[in-house]
VOZA-360379 format. One record per residue: x, y, z of N, C-alpha, C in turn; residue number from 1. Coordinates in steps of 0.02 Angstrom, whole numbers, plus 50000, padded with zeros to 5 digits. Each point is the difference from the previous one (the first is absolute). Example, Ala and Ser with C-alpha at 12.3 -4.5 7.8 and 13.67 -1.06 7.14 Angstrom:
<<50660 49716 50390> <49955 50059 50000> <50045 50060 50000> 1>
<<49982 50053 49964> <50042 50059 50003> <49961 50055 50037> 2>
This chain:
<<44845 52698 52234> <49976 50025 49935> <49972 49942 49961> 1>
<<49929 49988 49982> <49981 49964 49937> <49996 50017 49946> 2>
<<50001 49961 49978> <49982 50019 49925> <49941 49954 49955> 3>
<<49945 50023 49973> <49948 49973 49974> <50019 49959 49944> 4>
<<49987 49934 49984> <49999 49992 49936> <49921 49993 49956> 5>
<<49991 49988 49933> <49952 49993 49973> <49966 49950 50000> 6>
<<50036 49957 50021> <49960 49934 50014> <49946 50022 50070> 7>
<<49927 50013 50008> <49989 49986 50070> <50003 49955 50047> 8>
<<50006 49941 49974> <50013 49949 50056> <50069 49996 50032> 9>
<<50049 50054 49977> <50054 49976 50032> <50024 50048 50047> 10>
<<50012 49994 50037> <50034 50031 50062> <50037 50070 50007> 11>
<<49993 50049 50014> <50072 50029 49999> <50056 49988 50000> 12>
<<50030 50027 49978> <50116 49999 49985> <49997 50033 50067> 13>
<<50041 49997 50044> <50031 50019 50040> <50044 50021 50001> 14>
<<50020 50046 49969> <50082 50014 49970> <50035 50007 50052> 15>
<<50021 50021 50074> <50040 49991 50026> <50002 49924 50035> 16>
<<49954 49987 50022> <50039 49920 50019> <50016 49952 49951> 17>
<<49982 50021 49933> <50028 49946 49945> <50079 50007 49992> 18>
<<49995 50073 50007> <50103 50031 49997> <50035 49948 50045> 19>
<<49929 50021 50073> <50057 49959 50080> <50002 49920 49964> 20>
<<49962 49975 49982> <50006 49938 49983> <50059 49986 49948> 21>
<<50016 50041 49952> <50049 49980 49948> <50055 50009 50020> 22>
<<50016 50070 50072> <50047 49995 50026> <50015 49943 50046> 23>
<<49951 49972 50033> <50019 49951 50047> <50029 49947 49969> 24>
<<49963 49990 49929> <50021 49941 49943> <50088 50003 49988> 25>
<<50002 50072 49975> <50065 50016 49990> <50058 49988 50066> 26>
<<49975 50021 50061> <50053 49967 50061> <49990 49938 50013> 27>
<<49969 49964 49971> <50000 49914 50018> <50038 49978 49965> 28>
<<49997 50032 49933> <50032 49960 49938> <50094 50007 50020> 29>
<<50000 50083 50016> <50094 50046 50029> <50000 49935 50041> 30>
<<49940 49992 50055> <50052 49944 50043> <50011 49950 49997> 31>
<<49963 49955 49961> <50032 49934 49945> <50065 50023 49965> 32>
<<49993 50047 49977> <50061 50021 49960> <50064 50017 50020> 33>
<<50006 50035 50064> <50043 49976 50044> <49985 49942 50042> 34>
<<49946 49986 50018> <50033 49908 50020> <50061 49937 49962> 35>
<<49949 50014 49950> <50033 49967 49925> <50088 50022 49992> 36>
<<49999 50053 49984> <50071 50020 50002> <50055 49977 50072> 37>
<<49959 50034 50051> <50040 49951 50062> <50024 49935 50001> 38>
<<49972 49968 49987> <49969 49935 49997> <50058 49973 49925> 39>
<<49994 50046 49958> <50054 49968 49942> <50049 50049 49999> 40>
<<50019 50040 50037> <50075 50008 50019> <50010 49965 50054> 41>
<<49968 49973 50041> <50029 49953 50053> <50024 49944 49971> 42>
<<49956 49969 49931> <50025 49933 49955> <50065 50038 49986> 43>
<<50005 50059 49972> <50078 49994 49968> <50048 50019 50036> 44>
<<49990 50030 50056> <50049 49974 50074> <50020 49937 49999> 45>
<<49949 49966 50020> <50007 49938 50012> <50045 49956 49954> 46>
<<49980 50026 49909> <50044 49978 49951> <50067 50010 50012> 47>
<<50012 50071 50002> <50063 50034 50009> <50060 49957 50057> 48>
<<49928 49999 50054> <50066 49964 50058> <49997 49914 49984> 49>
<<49964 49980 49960> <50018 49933 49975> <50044 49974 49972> 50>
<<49999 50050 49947> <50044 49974 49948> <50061 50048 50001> 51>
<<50005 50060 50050> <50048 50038 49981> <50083 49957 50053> 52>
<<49988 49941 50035> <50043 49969 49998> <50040 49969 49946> 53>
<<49929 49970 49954> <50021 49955 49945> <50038 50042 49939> 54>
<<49985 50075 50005> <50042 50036 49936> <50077 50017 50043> 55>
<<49965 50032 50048> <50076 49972 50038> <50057 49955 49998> 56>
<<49966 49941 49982> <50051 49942 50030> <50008 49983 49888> 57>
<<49945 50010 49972> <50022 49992 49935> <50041 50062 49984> 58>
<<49998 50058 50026> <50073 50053 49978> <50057 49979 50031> 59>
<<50008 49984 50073> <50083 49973 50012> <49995 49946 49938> 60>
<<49965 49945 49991> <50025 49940 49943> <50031 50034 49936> 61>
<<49954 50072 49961> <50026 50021 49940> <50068 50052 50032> 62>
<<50014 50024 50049> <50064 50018 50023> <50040 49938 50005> 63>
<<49998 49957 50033> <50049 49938 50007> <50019 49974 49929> 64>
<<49944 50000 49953> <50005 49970 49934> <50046 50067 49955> 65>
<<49981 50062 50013> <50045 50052 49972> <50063 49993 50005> 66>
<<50014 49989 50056> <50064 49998 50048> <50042 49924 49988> 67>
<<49954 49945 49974> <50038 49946 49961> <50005 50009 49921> 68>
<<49941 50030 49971> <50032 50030 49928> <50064 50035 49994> 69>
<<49998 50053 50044> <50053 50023 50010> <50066 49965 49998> 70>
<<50016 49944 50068> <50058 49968 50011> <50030 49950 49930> 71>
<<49909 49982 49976> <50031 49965 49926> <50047 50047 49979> 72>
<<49966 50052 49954> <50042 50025 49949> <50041 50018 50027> 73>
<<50031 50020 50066> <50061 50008 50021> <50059 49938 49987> 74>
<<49953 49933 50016> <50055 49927 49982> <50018 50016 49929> 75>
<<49953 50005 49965> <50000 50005 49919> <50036 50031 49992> 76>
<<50007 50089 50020> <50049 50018 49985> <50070 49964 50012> 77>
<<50016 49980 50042> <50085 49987 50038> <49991 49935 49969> 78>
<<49949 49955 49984> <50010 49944 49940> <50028 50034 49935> 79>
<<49976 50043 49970> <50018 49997 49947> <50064 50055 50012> 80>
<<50015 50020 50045> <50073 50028 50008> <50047 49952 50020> 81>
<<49967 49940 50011> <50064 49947 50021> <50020 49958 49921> 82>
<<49920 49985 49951> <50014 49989 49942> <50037 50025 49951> 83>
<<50000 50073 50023> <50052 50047 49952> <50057 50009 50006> 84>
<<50022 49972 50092> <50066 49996 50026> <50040 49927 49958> 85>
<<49944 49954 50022> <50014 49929 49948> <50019 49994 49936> 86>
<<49953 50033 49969> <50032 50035 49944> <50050 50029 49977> 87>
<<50017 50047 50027> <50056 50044 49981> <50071 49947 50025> 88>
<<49992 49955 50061> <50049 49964 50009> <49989 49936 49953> 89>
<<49948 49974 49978> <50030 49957 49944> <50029 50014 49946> 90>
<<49968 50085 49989> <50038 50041 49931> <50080 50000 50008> 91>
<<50004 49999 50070> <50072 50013 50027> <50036 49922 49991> 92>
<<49978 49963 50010> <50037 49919 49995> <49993 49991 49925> 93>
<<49945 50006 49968> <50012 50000 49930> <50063 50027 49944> 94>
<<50012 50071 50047> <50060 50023 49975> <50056 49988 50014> 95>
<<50003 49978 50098> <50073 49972 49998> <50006 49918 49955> 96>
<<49943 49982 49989> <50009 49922 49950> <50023 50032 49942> 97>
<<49969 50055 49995> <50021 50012 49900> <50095 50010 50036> 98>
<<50009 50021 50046> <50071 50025 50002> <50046 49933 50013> 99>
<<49968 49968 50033> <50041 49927 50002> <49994 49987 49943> 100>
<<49960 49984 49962> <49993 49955 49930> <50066 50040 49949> 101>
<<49997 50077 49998> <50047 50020 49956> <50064 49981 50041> 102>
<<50029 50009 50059> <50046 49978 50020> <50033 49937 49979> 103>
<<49944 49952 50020> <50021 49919 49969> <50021 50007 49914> 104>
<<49931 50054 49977> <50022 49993 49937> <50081 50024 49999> 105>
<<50026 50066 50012> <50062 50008 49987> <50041 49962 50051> 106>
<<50004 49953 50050> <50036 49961 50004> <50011 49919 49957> 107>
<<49941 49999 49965> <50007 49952 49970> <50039 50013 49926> 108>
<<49996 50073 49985> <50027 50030 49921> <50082 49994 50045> 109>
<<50009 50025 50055> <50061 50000 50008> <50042 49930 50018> 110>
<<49965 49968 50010> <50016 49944 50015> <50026 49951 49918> 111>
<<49951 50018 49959> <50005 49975 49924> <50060 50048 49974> 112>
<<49996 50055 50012> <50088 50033 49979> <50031 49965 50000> 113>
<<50018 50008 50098> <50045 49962 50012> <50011 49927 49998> 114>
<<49951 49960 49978> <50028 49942 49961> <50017 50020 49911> 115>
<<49984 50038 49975> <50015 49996 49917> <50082 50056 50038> 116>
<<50016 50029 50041> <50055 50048 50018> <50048 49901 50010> 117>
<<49982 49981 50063> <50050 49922 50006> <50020 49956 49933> 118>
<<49948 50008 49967> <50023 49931 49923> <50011 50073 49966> 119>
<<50007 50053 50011> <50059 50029 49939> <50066 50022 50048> 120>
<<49978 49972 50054> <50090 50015 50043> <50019 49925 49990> 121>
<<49966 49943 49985> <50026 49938 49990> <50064 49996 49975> 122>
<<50018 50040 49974> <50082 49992 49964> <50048 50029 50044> 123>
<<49990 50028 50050> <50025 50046 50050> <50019 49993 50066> 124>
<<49922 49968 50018> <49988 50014 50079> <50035 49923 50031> 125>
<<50032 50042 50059> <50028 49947 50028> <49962 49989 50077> 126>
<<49991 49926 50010> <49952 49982 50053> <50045 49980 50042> 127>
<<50009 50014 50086> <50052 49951 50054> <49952 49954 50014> 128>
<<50036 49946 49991> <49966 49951 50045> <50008 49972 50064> 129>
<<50005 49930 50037> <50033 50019 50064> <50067 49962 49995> 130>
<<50034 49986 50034> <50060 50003 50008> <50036 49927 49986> 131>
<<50038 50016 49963> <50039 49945 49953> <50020 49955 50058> 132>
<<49976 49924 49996> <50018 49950 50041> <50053 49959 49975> 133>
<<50030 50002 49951> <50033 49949 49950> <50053 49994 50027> 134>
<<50054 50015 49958> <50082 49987 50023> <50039 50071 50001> 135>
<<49932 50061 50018> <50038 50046 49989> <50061 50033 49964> 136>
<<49984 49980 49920> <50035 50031 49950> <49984 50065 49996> 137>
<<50054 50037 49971> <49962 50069 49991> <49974 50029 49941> 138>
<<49946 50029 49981> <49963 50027 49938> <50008 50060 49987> 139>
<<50010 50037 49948> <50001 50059 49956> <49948 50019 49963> 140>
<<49940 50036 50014> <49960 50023 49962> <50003 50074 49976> 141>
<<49963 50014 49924> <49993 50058 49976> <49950 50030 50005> 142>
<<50007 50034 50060> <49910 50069 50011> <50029 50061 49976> 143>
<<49962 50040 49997> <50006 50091 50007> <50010 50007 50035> 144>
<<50024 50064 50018> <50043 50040 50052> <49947 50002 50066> 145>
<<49921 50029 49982> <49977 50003 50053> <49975 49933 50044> 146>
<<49978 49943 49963> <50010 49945 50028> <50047 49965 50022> 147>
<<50062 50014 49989> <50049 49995 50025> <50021 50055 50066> 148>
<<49978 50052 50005> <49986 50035 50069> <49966 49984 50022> 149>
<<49930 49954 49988> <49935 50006 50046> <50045 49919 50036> 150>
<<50031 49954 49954> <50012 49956 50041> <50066 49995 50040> 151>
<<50009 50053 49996> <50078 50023 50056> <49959 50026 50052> 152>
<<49947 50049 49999> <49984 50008 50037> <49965 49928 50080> 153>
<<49965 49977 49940> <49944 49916 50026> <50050 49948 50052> 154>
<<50058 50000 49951> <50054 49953 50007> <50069 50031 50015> 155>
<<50011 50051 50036> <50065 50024 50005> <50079 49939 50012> 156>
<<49948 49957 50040> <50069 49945 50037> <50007 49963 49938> 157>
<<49956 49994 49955> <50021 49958 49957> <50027 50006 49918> 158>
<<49982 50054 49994> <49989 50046 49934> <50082 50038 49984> 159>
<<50020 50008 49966> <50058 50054 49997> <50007 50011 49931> 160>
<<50021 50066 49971> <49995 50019 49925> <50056 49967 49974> 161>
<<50013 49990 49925> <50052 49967 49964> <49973 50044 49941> 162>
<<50066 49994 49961> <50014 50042 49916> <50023 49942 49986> 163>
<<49977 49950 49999> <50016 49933 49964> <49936 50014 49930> 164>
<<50026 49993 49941> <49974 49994 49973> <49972 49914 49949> 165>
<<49949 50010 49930> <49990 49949 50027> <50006 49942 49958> 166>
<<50093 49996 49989> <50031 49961 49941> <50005 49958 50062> 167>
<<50003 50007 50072> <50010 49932 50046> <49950 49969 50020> 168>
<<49947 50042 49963> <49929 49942 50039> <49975 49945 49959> 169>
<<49970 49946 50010> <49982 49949 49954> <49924 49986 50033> 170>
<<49939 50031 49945> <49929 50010 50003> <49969 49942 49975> 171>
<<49988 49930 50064> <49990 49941 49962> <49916 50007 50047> 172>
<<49953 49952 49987> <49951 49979 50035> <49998 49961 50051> 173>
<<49965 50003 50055> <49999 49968 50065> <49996 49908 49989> 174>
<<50044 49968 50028> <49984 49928 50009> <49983 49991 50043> 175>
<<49981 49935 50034> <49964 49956 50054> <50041 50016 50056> 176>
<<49956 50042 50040> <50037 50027 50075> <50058 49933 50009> 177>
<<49988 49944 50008> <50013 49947 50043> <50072 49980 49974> 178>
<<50021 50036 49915> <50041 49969 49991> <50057 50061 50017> 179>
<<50065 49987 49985> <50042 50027 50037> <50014 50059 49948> 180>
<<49986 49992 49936> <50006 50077 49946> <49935 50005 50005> 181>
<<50005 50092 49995> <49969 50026 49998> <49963 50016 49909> 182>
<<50051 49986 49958> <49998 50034 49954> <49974 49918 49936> 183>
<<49976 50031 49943> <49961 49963 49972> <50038 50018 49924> 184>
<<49951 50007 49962> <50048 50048 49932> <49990 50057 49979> 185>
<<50059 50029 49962> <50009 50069 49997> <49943 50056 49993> 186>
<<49993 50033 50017> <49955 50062 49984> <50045 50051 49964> 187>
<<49966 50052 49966> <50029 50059 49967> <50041 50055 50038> 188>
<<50066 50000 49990> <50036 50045 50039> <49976 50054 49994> 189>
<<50002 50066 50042> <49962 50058 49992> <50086 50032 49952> 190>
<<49952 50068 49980> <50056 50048 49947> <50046 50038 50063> 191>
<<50046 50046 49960> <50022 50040 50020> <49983 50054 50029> 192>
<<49922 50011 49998> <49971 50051 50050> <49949 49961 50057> 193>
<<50039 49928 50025> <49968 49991 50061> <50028 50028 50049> 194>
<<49941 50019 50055> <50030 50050 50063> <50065 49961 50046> 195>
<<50041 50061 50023> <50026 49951 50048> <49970 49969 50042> 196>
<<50048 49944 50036> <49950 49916 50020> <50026 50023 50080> 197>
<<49963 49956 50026> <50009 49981 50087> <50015 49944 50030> 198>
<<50042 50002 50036> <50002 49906 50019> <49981 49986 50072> 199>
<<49957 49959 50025> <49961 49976 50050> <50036 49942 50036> 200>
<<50020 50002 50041> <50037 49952 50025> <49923 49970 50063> 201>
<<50002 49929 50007> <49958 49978 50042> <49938 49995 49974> 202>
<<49971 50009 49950> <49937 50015 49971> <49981 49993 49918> 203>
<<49949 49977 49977> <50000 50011 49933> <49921 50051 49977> 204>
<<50011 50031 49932> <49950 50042 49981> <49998 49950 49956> 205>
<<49909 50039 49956> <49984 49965 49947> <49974 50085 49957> 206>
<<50007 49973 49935> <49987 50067 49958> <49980 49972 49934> 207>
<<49943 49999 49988> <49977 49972 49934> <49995 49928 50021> 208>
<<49995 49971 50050> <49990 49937 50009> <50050 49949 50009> 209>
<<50064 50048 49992> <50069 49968 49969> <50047 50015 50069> 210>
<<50052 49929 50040> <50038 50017 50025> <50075 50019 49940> 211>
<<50010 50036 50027> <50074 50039 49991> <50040 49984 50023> 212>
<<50035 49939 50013> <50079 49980 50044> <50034 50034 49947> 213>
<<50053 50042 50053> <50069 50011 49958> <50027 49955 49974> 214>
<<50048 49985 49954> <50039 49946 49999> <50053 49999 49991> 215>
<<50035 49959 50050> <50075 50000 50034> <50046 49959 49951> 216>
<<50009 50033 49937> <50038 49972 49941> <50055 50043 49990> 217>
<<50029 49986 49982> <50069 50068 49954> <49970 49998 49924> 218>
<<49975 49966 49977> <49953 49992 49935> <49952 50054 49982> 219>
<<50008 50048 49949> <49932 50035 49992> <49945 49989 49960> 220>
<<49956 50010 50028> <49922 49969 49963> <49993 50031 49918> 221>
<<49990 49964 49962> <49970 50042 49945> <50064 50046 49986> 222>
């Protein structure tokens, strides 16, 4: 089929082989176009199997690295459960210190009693000492009844009760071991409500600092 144009010098249109021609145009171009595409999906094959080792081997690293984040905060945790164990046990030594410290404190209050309890038994308390080396005279002292049991008990072999009262005792101060009296000058006879006395054969006490020899007079003191 032609077709005339107005120009006379120009040629007929050929309308069907111009079609075949635009079609042939059109399958040259499809098969560049799949060439092209072949050709760059084969590049991203090629990408794929390149590098799909390397995402590979960089995902085990962010697994291995997960998997050591992980084990941290696991230390962290059982760190700071060992810090809280630490804790709670220094809270714990802190308190048995507060409990020692009050202890000492009330052994030290009891301890101060019982020295202000000794210097107000000073008029009283009778101390044994050890055992009379001298010429074995015998002594008469005045305790209370229960110190006078506690040292029957201490001293049975040597101890024995007496109702001697104590117009026969003579309450002088200690002289110089070395000399052969014991006795120095007078001290204050006790009254009529001193306890009954004890006599110690083999031994001497001290009571107020003071020996107590009986004294072997027919003479009464005071």
């Amino acid at each position: 089929m032609d077709i005339s144009t107005n120009n006379p010098s120009s040629p007929p249109i050929d309308i069907g082989r111009t079609l075949n021609d635009i079609q042939d145009a059109l399958d040259g171009l499809d098969r560049k176009l799949i060439s092209h595409e072949a050709k760059f999906n084969a590049k991203i094959d090629a990408f794929d199997a390149k590098f799909e080792k390397k995402f590979d081997a960089l995902d085990n690293k962010v697994s291995s690295l997960e998997a050591t984040i992980s084990n941290l905060e696991t230390r962290v945790s059982n760190i700071s459960t060992q810090v809280s164990n630490v804790n709670i046990k220094v809270s714990n030594l802190n308190t048995e210190a507060s409990k020692i410290k009050t202890k000492v404190s009330n052994i030290n209050t009891r301890v101060a009693d019982l020295e202000g309890s000794m210097k107000r038994r000073d008029d009283d308390l009778v101390t044994i000492v050890n055992g009379f080396s001298g010429s074995g005279g015998e002594f008469t002292l005045c305790i209370s009844g229960q110190e006078l049991e506690d040292l029957k008990k201490t001293y049975p072999d040597r101890a024995r009760a007496s109702t001697e009262l104590s117009g026969e005792l003579d309450f002088r101060r200690p002289h110089d071991s070395s000399n052969s009296s014991l006795m120095d000058e007078p001290a204050p006879i006790p009254n009529a409500s001193t306890p009954p006395a004890v006599d110690v054969k083999g031994g001497f006490f001290v009571i107020l600092g003071r020996f107590l020899p009986k004294k072997r007079s027919t003479s009464n003191v005071g």
